[in-house]
C-alpha positions, -999 to +999 in steps of 0.1 A: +000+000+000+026+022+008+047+019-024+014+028-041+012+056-022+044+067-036+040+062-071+008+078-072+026+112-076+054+098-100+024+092-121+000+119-118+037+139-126+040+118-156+006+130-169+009+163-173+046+173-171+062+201-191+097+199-201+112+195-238+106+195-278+092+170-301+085+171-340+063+199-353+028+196-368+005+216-389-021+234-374-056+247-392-063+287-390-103+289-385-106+296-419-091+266-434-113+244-408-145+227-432-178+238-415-200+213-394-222+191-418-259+182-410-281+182-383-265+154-363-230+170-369-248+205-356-260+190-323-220+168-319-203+206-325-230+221-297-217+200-275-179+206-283-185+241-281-199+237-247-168+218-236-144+247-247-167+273-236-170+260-201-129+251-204-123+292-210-146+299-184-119+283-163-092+306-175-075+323-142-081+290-125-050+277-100-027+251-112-035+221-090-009+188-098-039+161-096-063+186-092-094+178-114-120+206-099-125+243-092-105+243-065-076+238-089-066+215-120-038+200-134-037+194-175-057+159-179-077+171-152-094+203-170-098+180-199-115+148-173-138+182-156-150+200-191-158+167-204-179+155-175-202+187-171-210+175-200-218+139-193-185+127-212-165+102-192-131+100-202-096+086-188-078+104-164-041+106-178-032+131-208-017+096-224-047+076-220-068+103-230-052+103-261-052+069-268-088+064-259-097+095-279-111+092-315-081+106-336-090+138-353-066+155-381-052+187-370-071+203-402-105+193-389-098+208-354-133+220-336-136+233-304-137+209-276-113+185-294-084+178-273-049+189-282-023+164-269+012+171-266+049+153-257+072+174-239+104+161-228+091+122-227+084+094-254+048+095-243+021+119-249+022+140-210+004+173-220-032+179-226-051+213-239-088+215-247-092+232-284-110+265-283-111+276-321-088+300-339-060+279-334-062+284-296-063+262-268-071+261-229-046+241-204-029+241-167+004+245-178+024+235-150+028+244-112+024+284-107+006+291-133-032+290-136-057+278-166-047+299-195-053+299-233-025+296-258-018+294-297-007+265-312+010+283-336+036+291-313+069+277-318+066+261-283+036+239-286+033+236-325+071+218-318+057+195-292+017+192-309+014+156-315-022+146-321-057+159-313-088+137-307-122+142-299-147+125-274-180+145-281-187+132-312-178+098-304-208+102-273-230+119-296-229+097-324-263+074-329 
């Protein structure tokens, strides 16, 4: 019991760590993003939109490392909240979110599509929940709170790695 005790932190750590560069990877402008098709597709976008509008809503938000509520979140935890306001269940960890997630190409961002990235490890340990306009809305690390960022920055479009999507997966007949 104890030596779980322990490694719980190693892990959480692991999830949503910031540290070093990776490959970059092409990232839509809004205006090269297709629009939502049909009805079905309108009501799956309501809900993404929902998901990035109550992640922005978080903006100013402490840093928290495991924190998954108000009182604070980590990365993978703003993603686990947004999602389950919403009555999304998703994993915990940014690297099991990502593998569990339905891939999306980074052309066909929407908001509410997660952003994962790799920073200084050979496993996805960074998380952001896509906004629209090629921004996004993460817990960066300890010390500073929720904030949006571009992914166009040389920072994150270097260590961008995938994006994938659980709202349309849910909403899906």
């Amino acid at each position: 019991m104890r030596a779980a005790l322990a490694l719980a932190p190693a892990l959480l750590l692991a999830a949503c760590s910031v540290l070093a560069p990776a490959p970059p990877a092409p990232v839509p402008r809004a205006s090269e993003a297709p629009p939502p098709s049909a009805p079905a597709g309108a009501a799956a976008a309501e809900e993404g939109a929902s998901i990035a509008a109550l992640a922005a809503s978080l903006i100013g938000t402490p840093y928290h490392f495991g924190g998954a509520d108000e009182q604070g979140f980590d990365c993978s935890g703003l993603a686990l909240y947004v999602h389950e306001r919403v009555g999304i269940a998703i994993p915990r960890t940014a690297a099991e979110q990502q593998r569990e997630a339905q891939p999306v190409p980074l052309a066909e961002l929407r908001p509410g599509d997660l952003v994962f990235f790799r920073i200084g490890a050979r496993h996805v340990n960074h998380v952001g929940v896509y906004s629209g306009d090629g921004r996004f809305i993460h817990a960066p690390h300890a010390g500073v709170a929720v904030t949006s960022a571009d992914l166009h920055d040389a920072y994150y479009a270097r260590h961008l790695v995938s994006a994938g999507r659980y709202w349309s997966v849910a909403a899906a007949p």
